[in-house]
C-alpha positions in Angstrom: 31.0 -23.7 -23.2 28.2 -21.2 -21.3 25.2 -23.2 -19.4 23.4 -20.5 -19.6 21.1 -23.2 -22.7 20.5 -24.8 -19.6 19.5 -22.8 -17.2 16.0 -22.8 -16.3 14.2 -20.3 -18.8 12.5 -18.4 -15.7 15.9 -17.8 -14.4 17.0 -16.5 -17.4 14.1 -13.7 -17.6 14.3 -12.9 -14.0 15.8 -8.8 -13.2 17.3 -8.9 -9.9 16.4 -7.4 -7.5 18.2 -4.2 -7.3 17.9 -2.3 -3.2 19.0 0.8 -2.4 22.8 2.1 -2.7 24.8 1.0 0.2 26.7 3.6 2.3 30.0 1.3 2.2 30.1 1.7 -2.0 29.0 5.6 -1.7 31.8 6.2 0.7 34.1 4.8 -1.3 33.1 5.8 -4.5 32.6 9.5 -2.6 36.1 9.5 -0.7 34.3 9.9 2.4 33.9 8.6 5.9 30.9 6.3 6.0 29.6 8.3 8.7 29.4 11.2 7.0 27.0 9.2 4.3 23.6 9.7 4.9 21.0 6.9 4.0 17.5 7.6 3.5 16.8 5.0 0.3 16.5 1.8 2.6 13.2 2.8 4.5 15.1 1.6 7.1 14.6 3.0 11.1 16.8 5.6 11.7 16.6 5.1 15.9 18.5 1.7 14.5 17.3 -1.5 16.5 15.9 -1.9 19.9 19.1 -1.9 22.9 17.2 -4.7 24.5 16.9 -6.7 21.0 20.9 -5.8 20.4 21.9 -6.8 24.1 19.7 -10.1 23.4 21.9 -10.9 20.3 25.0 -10.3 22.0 24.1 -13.0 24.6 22.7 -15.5 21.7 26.4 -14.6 20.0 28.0 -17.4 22.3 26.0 -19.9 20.8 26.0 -19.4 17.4 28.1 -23.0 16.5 24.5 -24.6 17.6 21.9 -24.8 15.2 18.2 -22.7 16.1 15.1 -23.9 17.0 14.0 -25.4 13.6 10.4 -24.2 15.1 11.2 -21.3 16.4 8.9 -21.9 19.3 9.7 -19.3 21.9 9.1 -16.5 19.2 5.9 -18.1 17.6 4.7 -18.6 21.0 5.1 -14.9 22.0 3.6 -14.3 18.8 0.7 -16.2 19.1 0.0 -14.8 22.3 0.0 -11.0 21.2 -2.2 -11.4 18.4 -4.8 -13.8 20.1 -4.4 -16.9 17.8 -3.2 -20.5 17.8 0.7 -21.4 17.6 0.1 -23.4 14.8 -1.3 -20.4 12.4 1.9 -18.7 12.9 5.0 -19.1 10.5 8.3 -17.4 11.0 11.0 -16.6 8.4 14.0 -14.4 7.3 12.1 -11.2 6.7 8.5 -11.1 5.2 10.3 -11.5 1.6 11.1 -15.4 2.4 7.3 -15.3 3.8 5.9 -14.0 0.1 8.5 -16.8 -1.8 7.2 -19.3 0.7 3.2 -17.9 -0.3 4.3 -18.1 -4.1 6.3 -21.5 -3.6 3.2 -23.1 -2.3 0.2 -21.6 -5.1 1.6 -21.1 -7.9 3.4 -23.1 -11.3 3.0 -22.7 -14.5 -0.4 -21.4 -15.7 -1.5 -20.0 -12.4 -1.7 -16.4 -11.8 -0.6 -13.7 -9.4 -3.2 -10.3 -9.0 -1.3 -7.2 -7.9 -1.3 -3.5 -8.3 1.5 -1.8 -10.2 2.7 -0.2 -7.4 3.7 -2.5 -4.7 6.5 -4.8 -4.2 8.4 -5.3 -6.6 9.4 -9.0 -5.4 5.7 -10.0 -6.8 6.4 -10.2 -10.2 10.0 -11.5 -9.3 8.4 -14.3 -7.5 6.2 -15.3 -11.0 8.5 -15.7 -13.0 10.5 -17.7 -10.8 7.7 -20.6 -10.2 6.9 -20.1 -14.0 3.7 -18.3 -13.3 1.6 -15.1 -14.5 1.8 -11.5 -13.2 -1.2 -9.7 -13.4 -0.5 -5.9 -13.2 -3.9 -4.0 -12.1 -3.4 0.1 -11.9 -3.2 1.9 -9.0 -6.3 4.8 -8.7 -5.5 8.3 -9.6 -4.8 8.8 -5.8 -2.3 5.5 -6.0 -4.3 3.5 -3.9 -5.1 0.1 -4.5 -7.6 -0.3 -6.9 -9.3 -3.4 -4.9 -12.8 -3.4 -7.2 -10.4 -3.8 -10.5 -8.3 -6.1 -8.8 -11.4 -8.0 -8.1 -12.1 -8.2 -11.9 -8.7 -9.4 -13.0 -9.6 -12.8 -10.9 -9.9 -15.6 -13.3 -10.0 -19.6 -12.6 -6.7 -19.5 -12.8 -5.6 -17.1 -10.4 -3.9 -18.6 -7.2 -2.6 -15.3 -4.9 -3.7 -11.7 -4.7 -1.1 -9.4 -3.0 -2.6 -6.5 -0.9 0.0 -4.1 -0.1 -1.0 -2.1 2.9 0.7 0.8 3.5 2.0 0.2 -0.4 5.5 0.4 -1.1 6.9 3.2 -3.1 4.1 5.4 -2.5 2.7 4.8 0.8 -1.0 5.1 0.4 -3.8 2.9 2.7 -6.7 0.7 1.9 -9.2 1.6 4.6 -11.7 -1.0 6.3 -14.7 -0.7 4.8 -13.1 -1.3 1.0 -11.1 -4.2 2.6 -14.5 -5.9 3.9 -16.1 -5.0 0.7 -13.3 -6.7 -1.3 -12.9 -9.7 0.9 -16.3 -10.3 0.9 -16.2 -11.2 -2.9 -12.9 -12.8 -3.3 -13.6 -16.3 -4.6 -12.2 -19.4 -2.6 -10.3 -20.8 -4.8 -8.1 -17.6 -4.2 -5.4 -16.8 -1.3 -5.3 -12.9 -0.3 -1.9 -12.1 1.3 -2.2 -8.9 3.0 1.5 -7.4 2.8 1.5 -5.3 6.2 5.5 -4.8 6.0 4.5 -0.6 6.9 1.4 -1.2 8.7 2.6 0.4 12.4 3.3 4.0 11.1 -0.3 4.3 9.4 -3.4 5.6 11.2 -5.6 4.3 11.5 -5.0 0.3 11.4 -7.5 -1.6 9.5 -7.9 -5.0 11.1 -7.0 -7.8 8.6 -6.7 -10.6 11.3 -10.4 -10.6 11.4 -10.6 -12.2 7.8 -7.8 -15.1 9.4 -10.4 -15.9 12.8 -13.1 -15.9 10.2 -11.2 -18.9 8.4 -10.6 -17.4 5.1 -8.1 -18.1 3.0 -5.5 -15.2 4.3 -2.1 -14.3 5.3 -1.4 -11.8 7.0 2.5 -10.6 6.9 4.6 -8.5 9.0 8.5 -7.6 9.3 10.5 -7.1 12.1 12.5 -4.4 9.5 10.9 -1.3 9.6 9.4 0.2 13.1 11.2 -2.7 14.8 14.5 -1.5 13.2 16.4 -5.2 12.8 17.0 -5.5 8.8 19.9 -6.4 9.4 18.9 -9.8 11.0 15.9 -10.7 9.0 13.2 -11.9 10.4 9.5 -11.8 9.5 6.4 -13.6 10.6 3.0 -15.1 9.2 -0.1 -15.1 10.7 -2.8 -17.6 8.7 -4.9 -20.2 8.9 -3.7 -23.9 10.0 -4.2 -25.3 7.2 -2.4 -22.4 5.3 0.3 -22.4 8.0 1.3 -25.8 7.4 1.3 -25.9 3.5 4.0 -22.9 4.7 6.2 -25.0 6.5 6.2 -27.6 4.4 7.9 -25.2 1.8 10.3 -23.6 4.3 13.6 -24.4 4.5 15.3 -26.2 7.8 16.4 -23.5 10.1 15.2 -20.9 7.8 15.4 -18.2 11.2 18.8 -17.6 12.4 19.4 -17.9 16.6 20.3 -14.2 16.5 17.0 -13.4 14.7 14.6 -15.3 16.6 16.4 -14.1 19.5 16.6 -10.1 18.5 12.7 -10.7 17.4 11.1 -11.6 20.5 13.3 -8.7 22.6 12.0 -6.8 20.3 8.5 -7.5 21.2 9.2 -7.1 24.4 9.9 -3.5 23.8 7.0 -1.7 23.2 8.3 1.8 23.8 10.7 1.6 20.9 8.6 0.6 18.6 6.0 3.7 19.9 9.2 6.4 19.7 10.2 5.4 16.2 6.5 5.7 14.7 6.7 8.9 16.7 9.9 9.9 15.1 8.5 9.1 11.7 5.2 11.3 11.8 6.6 14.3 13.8 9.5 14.3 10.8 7.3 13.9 8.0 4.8 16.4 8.4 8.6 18.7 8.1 9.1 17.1 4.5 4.9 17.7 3.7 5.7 21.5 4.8 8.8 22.2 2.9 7.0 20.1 -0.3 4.6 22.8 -0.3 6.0 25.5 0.2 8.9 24.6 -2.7 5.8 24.0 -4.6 6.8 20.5 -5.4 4.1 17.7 -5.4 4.4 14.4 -3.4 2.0 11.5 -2.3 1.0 11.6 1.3 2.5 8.4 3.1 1.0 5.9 5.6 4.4 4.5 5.6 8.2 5.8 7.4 8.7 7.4 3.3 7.4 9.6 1.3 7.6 9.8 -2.6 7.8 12.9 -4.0 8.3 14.3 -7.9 11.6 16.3 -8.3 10.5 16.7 -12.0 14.1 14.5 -12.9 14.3 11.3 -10.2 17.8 10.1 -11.8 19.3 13.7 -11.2 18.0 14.7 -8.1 19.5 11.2 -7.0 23.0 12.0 -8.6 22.8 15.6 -7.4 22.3 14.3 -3.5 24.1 11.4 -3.7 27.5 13.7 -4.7 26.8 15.4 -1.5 26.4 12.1 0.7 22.5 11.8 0.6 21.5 8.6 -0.6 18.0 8.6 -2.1 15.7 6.1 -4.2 14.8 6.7 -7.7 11.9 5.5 -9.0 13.1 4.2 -12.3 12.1 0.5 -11.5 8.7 1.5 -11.3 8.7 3.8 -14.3 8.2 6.9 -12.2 11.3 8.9 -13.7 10.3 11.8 -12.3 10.3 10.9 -8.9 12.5 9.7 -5.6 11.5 8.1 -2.5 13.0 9.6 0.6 12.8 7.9 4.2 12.5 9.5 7.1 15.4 9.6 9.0 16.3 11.6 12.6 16.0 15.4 12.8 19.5 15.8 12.1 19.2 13.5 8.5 16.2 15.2 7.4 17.8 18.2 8.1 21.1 17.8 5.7 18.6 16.3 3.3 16.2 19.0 2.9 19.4 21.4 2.2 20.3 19.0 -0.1 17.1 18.8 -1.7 16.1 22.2 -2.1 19.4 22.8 -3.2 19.6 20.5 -6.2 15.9 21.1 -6.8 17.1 24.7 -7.7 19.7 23.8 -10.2 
């Protein structure tokens, strides 16, 4: 007998969540040496993680029978003290996606509803139909920013969480200041705006969202330590709120929800400033390559705040098939009903290089 009649219903309606394709299933699928696999579907840092966060872990390795700091205090200490707040608006977890189920876990239930724009995360609507709740979808502008003035409108009594994605993920674009003080300032307070800064170090400029937190609105501000920092492989991910936010967070968390080898790989990496200024460096000098070849193949793409760049190939599933068979491993854009394009991430000089043969080549068949 299946229990699938007893499964909870929002389980039942949930589509996983699908990431990008793995080298180790294209190498073996492809009959070739991992290595020889390149990876740019991830969005993941191509200079891989800081040495001083990898030689941290290797240390922390000895002790990984003992359970972590259930607080995490060293790393929400250090975090505290670079972005000028109190250690009790800070909240740590395993990457910012446990920090947006822990947002969702504490607002929203059944009848209560979730504001986001079409294209951002796509663990937003996940997350509503795992607490029972309401996704509601506003449309991006014809430039695929956030449309914050629309998003504004779809408020009702009953909505709990807005989700600002900023850079937004698939397509990279920014909110700018001005139309984040505008929007902010209207935002009712029965509502909690959780700024989604997963991309925020490659963009230029920085709007300043912390300055909605010290005003003691009802924000959260989220960042991961997987993209500039380069550790998505250890997950970890950090909060900044108010207190009273902050500790409606950790009351949701789970014990020991940061690993010893995260906490510890996350405040090396911290400490190393540099790394995180060469890989944003990496990042723009490589993608003002793919914005050249785009236009001169005639081939239209977003411009990207983020370490990505989405682009329209005209045929996203066979572009994707046509580089994958060649050992480049890009995103279609299916999930988000763009079949006509992929996402590519910027990798080192070397990756972009074999994928823009790749490209071009399978653009022209």
């Amino acid at each position: 007998m299946s229990i699938l009649p007893y499964v909870h219903n929002y389980v039942q309606e949930i589509q996983a969540y699908k990431p990008g394709k793995p080298i180790s299933e294209t190498a073996r699928e492809l009959h070739m040496k991992p290595e020889d696999i390149v990876k740019l579907a991830s969005n993941e840092n191509p200079l891989g993680a800081s040495p001083r966060a990898v030689q941290a872990m290797q240390l922390a390795a000895q002790d990984v029978n003992l359970y972590p700091d259930g607080a995490s205090y060293e790393l929400r200490t250090k975090i505290a003290q670079i972005f000028g707040v109190d250690f009790e608006q800070t909240v740590v977890g395993s990457g910012s996606s446990e920090l947006i189920e822990l947002v969702c876990h504490t607002c929203l239930g059944p009848g209560a509803e979730l504001v986001a724009a079409r294209y951002s995360f796509t663990m937003y609507p996940l997350m509503c139909k795992l607490f029972g709740a309401e996704f509601v979808e506003v449309e991006n502008k014809p430039d695929w920013t956030h449309d914050l003035q629309a998003m504004l409108r779809a408020i009702t009594p009953r909505t709990r969480v807005v989700f600002v994605t900023n850079p937004t993920n698939p397509v990279g674009t920014m909110v700018q200041q001005g139309e984040l003080d505008d929007f902010m300032a209207e935002v009712p307070e029965h509502v909690m705006v959780a700024f989604d800064e997963a991309y925020i170090h490659f963009a230029d400029p920085q709007p300043d969202t912390l300055r909605y937190v010290r005003a003691g609105k009802n924000v959260v501000v989220l960042r991961t330590f997987s993209k500039a920092y380069g550790l998505a492989g250890v997950r970890a991910g950090f909060a900044i709120t108010t207190s009273e936010i902050a500790g409606m967070l950790h009351k949701v968390r789970s014990p020991f929800n940061m690993s010893n080898l995260a906490q510890t790989a996350a405040l090396a990496a911290l400490d190393d400033e540099q790394h995180v200024l060469n890989s944003v460096s990496l990042v723009r000098a490589e993608m003002r390559r793919y914005e050249e070849a785009f236009q001169t193949w005639g081939v239209p793409f977003v411009p990207s705040q983020g370490n990505f760049v989405l682009v329209n190939v005209g045929n996203g599933q066979r572009i994707f098939h046509e580089c994958l068979k060649r050992g480049v491993i890009l995103r279609p854009m299916d999930g988000y009903g763009l079949h006509e394009y992929v996402r590519i991430t910027i990798g080192t000089p070397e990756q972009n290089d074999r994928c823009l043969r790749v490209l071009q080549a399978a653009l022209e068949r």
